[in-house]
C-alpha positions as CSV (number, residue, x, y, z in Angstrom):
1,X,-38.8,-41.7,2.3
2,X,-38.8,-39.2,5.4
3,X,-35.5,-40.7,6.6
4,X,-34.3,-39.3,3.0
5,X,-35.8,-36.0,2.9
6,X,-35.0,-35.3,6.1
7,X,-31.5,-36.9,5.7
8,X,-31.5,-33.7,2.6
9,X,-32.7,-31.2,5.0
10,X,-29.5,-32.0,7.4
11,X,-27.6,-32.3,4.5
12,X,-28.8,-28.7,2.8
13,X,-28.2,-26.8,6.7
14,X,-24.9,-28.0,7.0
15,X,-23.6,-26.3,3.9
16,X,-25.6,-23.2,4.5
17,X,-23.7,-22.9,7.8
18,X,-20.1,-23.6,6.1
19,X,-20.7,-21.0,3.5
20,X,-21.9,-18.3,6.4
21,X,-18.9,-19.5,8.2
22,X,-16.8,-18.9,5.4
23,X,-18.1,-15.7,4.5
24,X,-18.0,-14.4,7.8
25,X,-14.1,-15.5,7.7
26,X,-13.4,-13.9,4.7
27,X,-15.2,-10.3,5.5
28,X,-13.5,-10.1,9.4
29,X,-9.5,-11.1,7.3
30,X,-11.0,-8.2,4.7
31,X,-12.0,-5.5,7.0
32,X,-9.1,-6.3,9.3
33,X,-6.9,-3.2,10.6
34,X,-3.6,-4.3,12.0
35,X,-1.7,-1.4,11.0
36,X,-4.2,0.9,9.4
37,X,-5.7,4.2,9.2
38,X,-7.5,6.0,6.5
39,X,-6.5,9.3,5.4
40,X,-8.8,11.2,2.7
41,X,-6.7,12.8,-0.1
42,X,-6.5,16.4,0.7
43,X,-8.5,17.9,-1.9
44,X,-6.8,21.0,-3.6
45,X,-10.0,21.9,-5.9
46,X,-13.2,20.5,-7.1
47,X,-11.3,17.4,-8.5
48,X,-8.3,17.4,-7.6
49,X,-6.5,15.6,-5.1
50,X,-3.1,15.1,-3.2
51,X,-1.9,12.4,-1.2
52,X,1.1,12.1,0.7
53,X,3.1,8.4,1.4
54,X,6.2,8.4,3.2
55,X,7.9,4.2,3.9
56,X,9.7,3.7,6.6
57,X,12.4,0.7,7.7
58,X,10.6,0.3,10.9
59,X,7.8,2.1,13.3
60,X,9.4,5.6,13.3
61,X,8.0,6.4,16.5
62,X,10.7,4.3,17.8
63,X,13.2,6.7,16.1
64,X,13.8,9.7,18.7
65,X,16.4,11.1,16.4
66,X,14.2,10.9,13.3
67,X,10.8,11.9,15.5
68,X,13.2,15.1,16.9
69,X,13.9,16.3,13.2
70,X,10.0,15.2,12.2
71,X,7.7,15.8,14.9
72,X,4.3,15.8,12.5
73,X,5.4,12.3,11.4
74,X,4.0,11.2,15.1
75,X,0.8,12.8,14.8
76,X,0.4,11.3,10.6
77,X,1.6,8.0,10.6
78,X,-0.4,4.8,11.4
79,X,2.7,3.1,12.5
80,X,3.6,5.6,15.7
81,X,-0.2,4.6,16.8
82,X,-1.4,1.1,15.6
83,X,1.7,-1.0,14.8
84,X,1.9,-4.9,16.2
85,X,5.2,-5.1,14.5
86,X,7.7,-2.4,15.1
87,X,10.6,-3.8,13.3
88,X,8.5,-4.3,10.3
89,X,9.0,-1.8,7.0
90,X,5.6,0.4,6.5
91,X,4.0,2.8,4.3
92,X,2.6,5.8,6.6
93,X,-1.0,5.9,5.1
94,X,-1.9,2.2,4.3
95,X,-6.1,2.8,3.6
96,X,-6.3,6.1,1.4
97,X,-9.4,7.8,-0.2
98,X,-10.1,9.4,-2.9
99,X,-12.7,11.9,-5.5
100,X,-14.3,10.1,-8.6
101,X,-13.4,11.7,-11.7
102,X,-11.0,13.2,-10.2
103,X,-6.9,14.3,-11.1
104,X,-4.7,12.7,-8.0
105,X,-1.0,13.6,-7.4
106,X,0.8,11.1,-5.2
107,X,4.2,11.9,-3.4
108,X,6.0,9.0,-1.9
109,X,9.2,10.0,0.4
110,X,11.1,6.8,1.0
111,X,13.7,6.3,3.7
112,X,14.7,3.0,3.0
113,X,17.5,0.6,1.5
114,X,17.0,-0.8,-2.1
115,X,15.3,-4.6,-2.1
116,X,16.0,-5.1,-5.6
117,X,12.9,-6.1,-7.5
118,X,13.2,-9.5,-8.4
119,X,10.4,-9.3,-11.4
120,X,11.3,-6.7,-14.1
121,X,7.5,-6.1,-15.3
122,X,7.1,-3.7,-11.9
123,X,10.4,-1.5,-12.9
124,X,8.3,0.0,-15.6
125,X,5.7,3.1,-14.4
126,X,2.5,1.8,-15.5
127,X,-1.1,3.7,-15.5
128,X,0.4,7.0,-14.6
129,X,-0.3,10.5,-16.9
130,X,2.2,9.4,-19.4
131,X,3.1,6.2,-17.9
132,X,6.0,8.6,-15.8
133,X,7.1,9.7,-12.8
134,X,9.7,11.7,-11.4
135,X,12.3,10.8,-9.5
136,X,13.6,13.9,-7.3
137,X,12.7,16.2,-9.9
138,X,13.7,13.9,-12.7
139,X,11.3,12.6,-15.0
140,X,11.5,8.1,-15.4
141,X,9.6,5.6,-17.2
142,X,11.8,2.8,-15.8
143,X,13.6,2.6,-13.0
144,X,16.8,-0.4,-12.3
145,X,15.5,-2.9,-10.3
146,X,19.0,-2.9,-8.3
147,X,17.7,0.3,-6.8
148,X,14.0,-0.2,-6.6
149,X,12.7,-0.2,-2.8
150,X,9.5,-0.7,-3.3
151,X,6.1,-0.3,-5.3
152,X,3.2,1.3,-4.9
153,X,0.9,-0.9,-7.4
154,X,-2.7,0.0,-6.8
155,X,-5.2,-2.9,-8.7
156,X,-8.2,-5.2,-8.2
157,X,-10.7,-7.1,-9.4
158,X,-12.7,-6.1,-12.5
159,X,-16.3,-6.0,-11.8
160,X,-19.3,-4.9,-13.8
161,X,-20.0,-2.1,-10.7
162,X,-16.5,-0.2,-11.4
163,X,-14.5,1.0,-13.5
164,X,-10.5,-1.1,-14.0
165,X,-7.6,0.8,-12.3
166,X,-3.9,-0.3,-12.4
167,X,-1.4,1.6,-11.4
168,X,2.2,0.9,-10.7
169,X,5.5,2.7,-9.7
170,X,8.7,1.6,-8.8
171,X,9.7,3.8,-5.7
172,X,13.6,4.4,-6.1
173,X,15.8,4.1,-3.2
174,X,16.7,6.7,-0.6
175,X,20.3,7.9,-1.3
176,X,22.7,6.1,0.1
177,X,25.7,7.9,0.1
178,X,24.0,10.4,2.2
179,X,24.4,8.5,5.4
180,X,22.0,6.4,8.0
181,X,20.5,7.3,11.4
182,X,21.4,4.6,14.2
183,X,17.6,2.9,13.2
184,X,18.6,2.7,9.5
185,X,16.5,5.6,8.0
186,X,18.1,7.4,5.7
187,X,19.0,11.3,6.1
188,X,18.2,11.7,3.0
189,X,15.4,10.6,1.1
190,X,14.1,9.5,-2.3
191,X,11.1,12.0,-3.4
192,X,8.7,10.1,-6.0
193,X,5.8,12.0,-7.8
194,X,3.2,11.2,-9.9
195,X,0.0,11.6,-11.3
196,X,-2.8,9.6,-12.6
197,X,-6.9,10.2,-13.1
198,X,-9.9,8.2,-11.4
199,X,-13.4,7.3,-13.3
200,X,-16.2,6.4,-11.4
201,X,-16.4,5.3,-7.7
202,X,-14.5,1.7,-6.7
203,X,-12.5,-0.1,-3.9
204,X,-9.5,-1.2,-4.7
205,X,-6.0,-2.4,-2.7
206,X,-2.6,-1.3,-3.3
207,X,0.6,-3.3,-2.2
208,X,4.3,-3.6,-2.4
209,X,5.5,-6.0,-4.8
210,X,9.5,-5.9,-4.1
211,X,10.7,-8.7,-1.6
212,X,11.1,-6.5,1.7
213,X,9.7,-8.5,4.0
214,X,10.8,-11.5,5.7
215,X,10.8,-15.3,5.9
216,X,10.9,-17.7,2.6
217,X,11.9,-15.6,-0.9
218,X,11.3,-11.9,1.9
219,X,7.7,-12.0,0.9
220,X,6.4,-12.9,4.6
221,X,5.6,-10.3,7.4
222,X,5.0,-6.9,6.3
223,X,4.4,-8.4,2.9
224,X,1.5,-10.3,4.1
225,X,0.1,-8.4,6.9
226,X,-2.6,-5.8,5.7
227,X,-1.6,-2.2,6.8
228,X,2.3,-2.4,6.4
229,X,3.0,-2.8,2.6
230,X,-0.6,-2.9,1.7
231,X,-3.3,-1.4,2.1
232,X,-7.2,0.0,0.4
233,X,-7.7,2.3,-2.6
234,X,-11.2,3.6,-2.3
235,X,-12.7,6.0,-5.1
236,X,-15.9,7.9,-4.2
Protein backbone atom coordinates (compact mmCIF):
# COMPACT_ATOMS: atom_id res chain seq x y z
CA UNK A 1 0.00 0.00 0.00
CA UNK A 2 3.06 2.53 0.68
CA UNK A 3 4.73 1.31 -2.51
CA UNK A 4 1.33 2.74 -4.18
CA UNK A 5 0.90 5.95 -2.43
CA UNK A 6 4.18 6.70 -2.71
CA UNK A 7 4.29 5.38 -6.32
CA UNK A 8 1.25 8.56 -6.59
CA UNK A 9 3.35 10.95 -4.84
CA UNK A 10 6.22 10.47 -7.77
CA UNK A 11 3.59 10.20 -10.10
CA UNK A 12 1.66 13.71 -8.82
CA UNK A 13 5.56 15.73 -8.78
CA UNK A 14 6.38 14.72 -12.05
CA UNK A 15 3.48 16.49 -13.63
CA UNK A 16 3.73 19.47 -11.37
CA UNK A 17 7.20 19.88 -12.78
CA UNK A 18 6.06 19.47 -16.61
CA UNK A 19 3.40 21.97 -16.26
CA UNK A 20 6.02 24.67 -14.49
CA UNK A 21 8.26 23.63 -17.26
CA UNK A 22 5.79 24.40 -19.68
CA UNK A 23 4.64 27.50 -18.25
CA UNK A 24 7.82 28.84 -17.85
CA UNK A 25 8.37 28.00 -21.77
CA UNK A 26 5.42 29.63 -22.74
CA UNK A 27 5.90 33.11 -20.65
CA UNK A 28 10.04 33.40 -21.78
CA UNK A 29 8.51 32.73 -26.08
CA UNK A 30 5.64 35.48 -24.75
CA UNK A 31 7.70 38.13 -23.29
CA UNK A 32 10.41 37.49 -25.82
CA UNK A 33 11.92 40.81 -27.61
CA UNK A 34 13.89 39.96 -30.75
CA UNK A 35 13.03 42.95 -32.63
CA UNK A 36 11.07 45.03 -30.17
CA UNK A 37 10.63 48.20 -28.53
CA UNK A 38 7.65 49.88 -26.96
CA UNK A 39 6.62 53.22 -27.87
CA UNK A 40 3.61 54.96 -25.83
CA UNK A 41 1.09 56.66 -28.22
CA UNK A 42 1.84 60.30 -28.09
CA UNK A 43 -1.06 61.56 -26.33
CA UNK A 44 -2.52 64.84 -28.09
CA UNK A 45 -5.34 65.43 -25.20
CA UNK A 46 -6.92 63.84 -22.27
CA UNK A 47 -8.01 60.84 -24.62
CA UNK A 48 -6.67 61.09 -27.46
CA UNK A 49 -3.85 59.40 -28.98
CA UNK A 50 -1.47 59.18 -32.11
CA UNK A 51 0.68 56.56 -33.17
CA UNK A 52 2.97 56.54 -35.92
CA UNK A 53 4.06 52.96 -38.04
CA UNK A 54 6.25 53.17 -40.78
CA UNK A 55 7.32 49.17 -42.72
CA UNK A 56 10.24 48.77 -44.09
CA UNK A 57 11.75 45.97 -46.84
CA UNK A 58 14.64 45.57 -44.66
CA UNK A 59 16.58 47.18 -41.41
CA UNK A 60 16.75 50.76 -42.73
CA UNK A 61 19.75 51.50 -40.79
CA UNK A 62 21.47 49.64 -43.50
CA UNK A 63 20.04 52.14 -46.03
CA UNK A 64 22.63 55.23 -46.01
CA UNK A 65 20.72 56.74 -48.83
CA UNK A 66 17.34 56.36 -47.08
CA UNK A 67 18.97 57.18 -43.34
CA UNK A 68 20.64 60.54 -45.35
CA UNK A 69 17.05 61.72 -46.46
CA UNK A 70 15.57 60.36 -42.86
CA UNK A 71 17.94 60.87 -40.15
CA UNK A 72 15.09 60.53 -37.12
CA UNK A 73 14.20 57.17 -38.62
CA UNK A 74 17.68 55.96 -36.79
CA UNK A 75 16.90 57.37 -33.48
CA UNK A 76 12.66 55.81 -33.86
CA UNK A 77 12.96 52.53 -35.20
CA UNK A 78 13.52 49.24 -33.41
CA UNK A 79 15.07 47.79 -36.39
CA UNK A 80 18.31 50.40 -36.62
CA UNK A 81 18.86 49.11 -32.81
CA UNK A 82 17.64 45.52 -32.06
CA UNK A 83 17.26 43.64 -35.38
CA UNK A 84 18.82 39.77 -35.65
CA UNK A 85 17.59 39.80 -39.18
CA UNK A 86 18.50 42.68 -41.33
CA UNK A 87 17.13 41.42 -44.57
CA UNK A 88 13.86 40.81 -42.91
CA UNK A 89 10.64 43.29 -43.71
CA UNK A 90 9.62 45.20 -40.26
CA UNK A 91 7.15 47.48 -38.92
CA UNK A 92 9.19 50.37 -36.97
CA UNK A 93 7.21 50.20 -33.57
CA UNK A 94 6.37 46.42 -33.11
CA UNK A 95 5.07 46.79 -29.02
CA UNK A 96 2.77 49.99 -28.93
CA UNK A 97 0.74 51.52 -25.92
CA UNK A 98 -2.13 52.97 -25.51
CA UNK A 99 -5.05 55.30 -23.15
CA UNK A 100 -8.35 53.29 -22.13
CA UNK A 101 -11.31 55.01 -23.37
CA UNK A 102 -9.51 56.69 -25.41
CA UNK A 103 -9.89 58.02 -29.48
CA UNK A 104 -6.45 56.60 -31.37
CA UNK A 105 -5.32 57.78 -34.83
CA UNK A 106 -2.86 55.40 -36.50
CA UNK A 107 -0.63 56.53 -39.51
CA UNK A 108 1.17 53.76 -41.32
CA UNK A 109 3.84 55.04 -44.07
CA UNK A 110 4.78 51.91 -46.10
CA UNK A 111 7.88 51.69 -48.28
CA UNK A 112 7.36 48.41 -49.65
CA UNK A 113 6.36 46.22 -52.78
CA UNK A 114 2.72 44.73 -52.90
CA UNK A 115 2.57 40.89 -51.44
CA UNK A 116 -0.76 40.33 -52.70
CA UNK A 117 -3.05 39.14 -49.98
CA UNK A 118 -3.86 35.70 -50.65
CA UNK A 119 -7.24 35.68 -48.26
CA UNK A 120 -9.79 38.31 -49.33
CA UNK A 121 -11.56 38.70 -45.68
CA UNK A 122 -8.36 41.03 -44.68
CA UNK A 123 -8.85 43.49 -47.94
CA UNK A 124 -11.89 44.77 -46.11
CA UNK A 125 -11.16 47.72 -43.15
CA UNK A 126 -12.66 46.20 -40.28
CA UNK A 127 -13.21 47.78 -36.62
CA UNK A 128 -12.15 51.22 -37.73
CA UNK A 129 -14.62 54.63 -37.15
CA UNK A 130 -16.67 53.74 -40.03
CA UNK A 131 -14.99 50.60 -40.95
CA UNK A 132 -12.58 53.22 -43.26
CA UNK A 133 -9.45 54.39 -43.86
CA UNK A 134 -7.78 56.63 -46.11
CA UNK A 135 -5.47 55.90 -48.43
CA UNK A 136 -3.20 59.12 -49.28
CA UNK A 137 -5.89 61.36 -48.57
CA UNK A 138 -8.48 59.06 -50.12
CA UNK A 139 -11.08 57.60 -48.12
CA UNK A 140 -11.39 53.06 -48.76
CA UNK A 141 -13.44 50.48 -47.24
CA UNK A 142 -11.66 47.85 -49.39
CA UNK A 143 -8.61 47.77 -50.87
CA UNK A 144 -7.38 45.02 -54.05
CA UNK A 145 -5.58 42.49 -52.65
CA UNK A 146 -3.04 42.73 -55.87
CA UNK A 147 -1.89 45.82 -54.15
CA UNK A 148 -2.13 45.13 -50.53
CA UNK A 149 1.39 45.04 -48.71
CA UNK A 150 0.46 44.35 -45.65
CA UNK A 151 -2.04 44.45 -42.54
CA UNK A 152 -2.08 45.85 -39.52
CA UNK A 153 -4.75 43.44 -37.70
CA UNK A 154 -4.68 44.11 -34.03
CA UNK A 155 -6.94 41.00 -32.00
CA UNK A 156 -6.78 38.48 -29.14
CA UNK A 157 -8.27 36.39 -27.02
CA UNK A 158 -11.70 37.24 -25.38
CA UNK A 159 -11.49 37.14 -21.68
CA UNK A 160 -13.95 37.99 -18.96
CA UNK A 161 -10.94 40.75 -17.60
CA UNK A 162 -11.20 42.92 -21.02
CA UNK A 163 -13.04 44.21 -23.26
CA UNK A 164 -12.96 42.40 -27.39
CA UNK A 165 -10.85 44.51 -29.88
CA UNK A 166 -10.48 43.65 -33.62
CA UNK A 167 -9.13 45.73 -35.85
CA UNK A 168 -7.90 45.32 -39.39
CA UNK A 169 -6.46 47.37 -42.30
CA UNK A 170 -5.16 46.46 -45.41
CA UNK A 171 -2.01 48.75 -45.86
CA UNK A 172 -1.84 49.70 -49.75
CA UNK A 173 1.40 49.53 -51.49
CA UNK A 174 3.97 52.24 -51.85
CA UNK A 175 3.80 53.70 -55.46
CA UNK A 176 5.54 52.08 -57.73
CA UNK A 177 5.99 54.11 -60.54
CA UNK A 178 7.76 56.45 -58.38
CA UNK A 179 11.05 54.60 -58.42
CA UNK A 180 13.24 52.36 -55.92
CA UNK A 181 16.40 53.20 -53.81
CA UNK A 182 19.32 50.60 -54.54
CA UNK A 183 17.92 48.67 -51.03
CA UNK A 184 14.36 48.45 -52.57
CA UNK A 185 12.57 51.18 -50.50
CA UNK A 186 10.41 53.07 -52.28
CA UNK A 187 10.91 57.07 -52.88
CA UNK A 188 7.67 57.34 -52.43
CA UNK A 189 5.39 56.00 -50.07
CA UNK A 190 1.92 54.83 -49.34
CA UNK A 191 0.31 57.10 -46.38
CA UNK A 192 -2.55 55.03 -44.48
CA UNK A 193 -4.74 56.65 -41.73
CA UNK A 194 -7.20 55.64 -39.52
CA UNK A 195 -9.04 55.77 -36.54
CA UNK A 196 -10.65 53.57 -34.06
CA UNK A 197 -11.74 53.88 -30.03
CA UNK A 198 -10.48 51.68 -27.00
CA UNK A 199 -12.80 50.53 -23.87
CA UNK A 200 -11.30 49.44 -20.94
CA UNK A 201 -7.67 48.41 -20.22
CA UNK A 202 -6.35 45.00 -22.27
CA UNK A 203 -3.27 43.32 -23.94
CA UNK A 204 -3.59 42.40 -27.10
CA UNK A 205 -1.04 41.56 -30.37
CA UNK A 206 -1.20 42.88 -33.70
CA UNK A 207 0.31 41.09 -36.85
CA UNK A 208 0.64 41.08 -40.57
CA UNK A 209 -1.45 38.70 -42.21
CA UNK A 210 -0.19 39.16 -46.08
CA UNK A 211 2.49 36.47 -47.09
CA UNK A 212 5.77 38.71 -46.90
CA UNK A 213 7.90 36.58 -45.31
CA UNK A 214 9.82 33.68 -46.34
CA UNK A 215 10.04 29.98 -46.60
CA UNK A 216 6.90 27.55 -47.31
CA UNK A 217 3.50 29.63 -48.63
CA UNK A 218 6.08 33.34 -47.39
CA UNK A 219 4.58 32.90 -44.00
CA UNK A 220 8.07 32.00 -42.29
CA UNK A 221 10.69 34.55 -40.87
CA UNK A 222 9.42 37.85 -40.21
CA UNK A 223 6.04 36.38 -40.28
CA UNK A 224 6.85 34.20 -37.34
CA UNK A 225 9.43 36.05 -35.39
CA UNK A 226 7.79 38.48 -32.72
CA UNK A 227 8.94 42.09 -33.37
CA UNK A 228 9.08 42.24 -37.28
CA UNK A 229 5.43 41.81 -38.56
CA UNK A 230 4.03 41.43 -35.06
CA UNK A 231 3.99 42.74 -32.30
CA UNK A 232 1.71 43.90 -28.53
CA UNK A 233 -1.28 46.08 -28.31
CA UNK A 234 -1.49 47.15 -24.76
CA UNK A 235 -4.59 49.44 -23.54
CA UNK A 236 -4.15 51.12 -20.03
Amino acid sequence: MQKKYLGGIVFLVIIVAVVATVGLTIHALTTAATNGNTSTGQQIGGHTYSVMESVFPSDPCNDATFIKAHPDIANQDAACKNSNNQDWVNYSTPDIVVGANSLVTVTIVNYTRPNSLTDPFFERVQGTIGNTITVNGKRESVVSPTVVSHTFTIHGIAASNQPWLYISVPVTEADLNGGFDADGFALHPTTTVFQFRTQGPGKYIWNCEAPCGVGYANHGGPMSAKGYMSGTFTVQ
